[in-house]
VMD Tcl script that draws the C-alpha trace (Angstrom):
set ca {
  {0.00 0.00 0.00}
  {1.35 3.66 -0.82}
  {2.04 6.16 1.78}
  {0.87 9.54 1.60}
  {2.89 12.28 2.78}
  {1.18 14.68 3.87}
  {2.40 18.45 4.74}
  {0.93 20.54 7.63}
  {-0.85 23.92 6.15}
  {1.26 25.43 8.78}
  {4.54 24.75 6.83}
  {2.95 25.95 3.33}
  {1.87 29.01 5.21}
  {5.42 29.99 6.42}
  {6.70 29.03 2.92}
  {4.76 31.16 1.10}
  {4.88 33.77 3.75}
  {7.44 33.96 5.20}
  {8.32 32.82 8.90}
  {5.76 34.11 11.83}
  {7.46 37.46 13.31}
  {9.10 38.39 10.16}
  {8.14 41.76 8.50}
  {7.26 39.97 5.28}
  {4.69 37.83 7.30}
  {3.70 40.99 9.52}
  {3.12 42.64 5.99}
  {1.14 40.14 4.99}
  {-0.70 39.55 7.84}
  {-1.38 43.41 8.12}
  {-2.60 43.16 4.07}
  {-4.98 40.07 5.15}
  {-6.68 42.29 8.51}
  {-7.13 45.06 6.10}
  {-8.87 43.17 3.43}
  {-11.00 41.37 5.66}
  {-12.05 44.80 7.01}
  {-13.01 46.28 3.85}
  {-14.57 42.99 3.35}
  {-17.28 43.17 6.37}
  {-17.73 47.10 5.83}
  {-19.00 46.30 2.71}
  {-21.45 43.78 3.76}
  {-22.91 46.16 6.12}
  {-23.39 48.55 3.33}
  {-24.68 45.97 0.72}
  {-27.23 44.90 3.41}
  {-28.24 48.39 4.75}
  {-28.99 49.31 0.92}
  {-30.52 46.17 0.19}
  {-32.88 46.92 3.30}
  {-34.22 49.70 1.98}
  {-34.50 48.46 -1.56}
  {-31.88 50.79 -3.09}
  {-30.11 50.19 -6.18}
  {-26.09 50.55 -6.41}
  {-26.71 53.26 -8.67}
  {-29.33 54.77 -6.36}
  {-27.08 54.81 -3.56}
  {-24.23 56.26 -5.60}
  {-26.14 59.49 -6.67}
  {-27.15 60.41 -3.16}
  {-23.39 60.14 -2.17}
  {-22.17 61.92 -5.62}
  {-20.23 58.81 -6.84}
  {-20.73 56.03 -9.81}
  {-22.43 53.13 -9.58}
  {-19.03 50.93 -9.78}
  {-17.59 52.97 -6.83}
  {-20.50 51.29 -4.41}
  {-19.82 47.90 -6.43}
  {-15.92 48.21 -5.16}
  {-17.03 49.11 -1.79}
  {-19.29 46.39 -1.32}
  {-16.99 43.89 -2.67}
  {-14.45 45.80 -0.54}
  {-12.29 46.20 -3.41}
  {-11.60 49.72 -2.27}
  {-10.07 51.68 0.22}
  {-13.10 53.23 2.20}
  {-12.07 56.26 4.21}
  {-13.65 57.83 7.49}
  {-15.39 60.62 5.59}
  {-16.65 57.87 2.93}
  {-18.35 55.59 5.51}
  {-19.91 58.56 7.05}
  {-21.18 59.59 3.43}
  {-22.32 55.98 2.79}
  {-23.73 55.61 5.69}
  {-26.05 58.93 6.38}
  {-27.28 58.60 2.41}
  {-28.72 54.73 4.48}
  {-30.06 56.67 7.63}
  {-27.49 55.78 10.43}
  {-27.83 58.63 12.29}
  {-24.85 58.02 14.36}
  {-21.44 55.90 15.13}
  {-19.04 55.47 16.83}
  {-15.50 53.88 16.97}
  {-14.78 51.82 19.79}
  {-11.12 51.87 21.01}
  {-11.16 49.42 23.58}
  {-9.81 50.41 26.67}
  {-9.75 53.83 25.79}
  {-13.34 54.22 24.90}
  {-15.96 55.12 22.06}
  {-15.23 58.03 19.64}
  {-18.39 59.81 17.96}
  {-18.02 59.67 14.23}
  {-21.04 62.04 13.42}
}
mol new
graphics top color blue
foreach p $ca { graphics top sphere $p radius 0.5 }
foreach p [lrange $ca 0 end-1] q [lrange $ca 1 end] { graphics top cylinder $p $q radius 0.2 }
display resetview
């Protein structure tokens, strides 16, 4: 019978990565967060639009911006910036946020 070798994700990981604690990894790692941040962002905007039965397009004119731009956000394909999530999400209703730092509290946004 033939044996299967078999190689722990782990290993592949720090191949193509680099070693954890290296600033290739830390790079990459840092690349991943952000990606995954945009990611969830724009979920909460594809749902809060499709909530109120909005179109990409019609959310786009009441921010100023092109249909594709609230395609890229959704698919967080783009970098979404304080002032843009407050746009995005005021044009949906939300009449406040806040960031919460941890320890050192909750910021108002608007």
């Amino acid at each position: 019978m033939a044996q299967i070798n078999l190689t722990p994700l782990s290993d592949i990981v720090n191949e193509v990565w680099g070693e954890a604690g290296t600033p290739e990894r830390d790079r990459m790692e840092a690349q991943l967060k952000e990606e995954l941040h945009a990611y969830y962002v724009g979920e909460a905007i594809k749902k809060a639009r499709q909530a109120q039965h909005l179109t990409q397009e019609q959310l786009g004119e009441r921010i100023g911006v092109q249909r594709a731009q609230i395609s890229r956000l959704e698919k967080g394909k783009s970098v979404i910036t304080l002032p843009t999530i407050s746009k995005v999400f005021r044009a949906l209703g939300v009449k406040t946020a806040a960031l919460d730092l941890g320890a050192m509290g909750k910021v108002a946004l608007w």
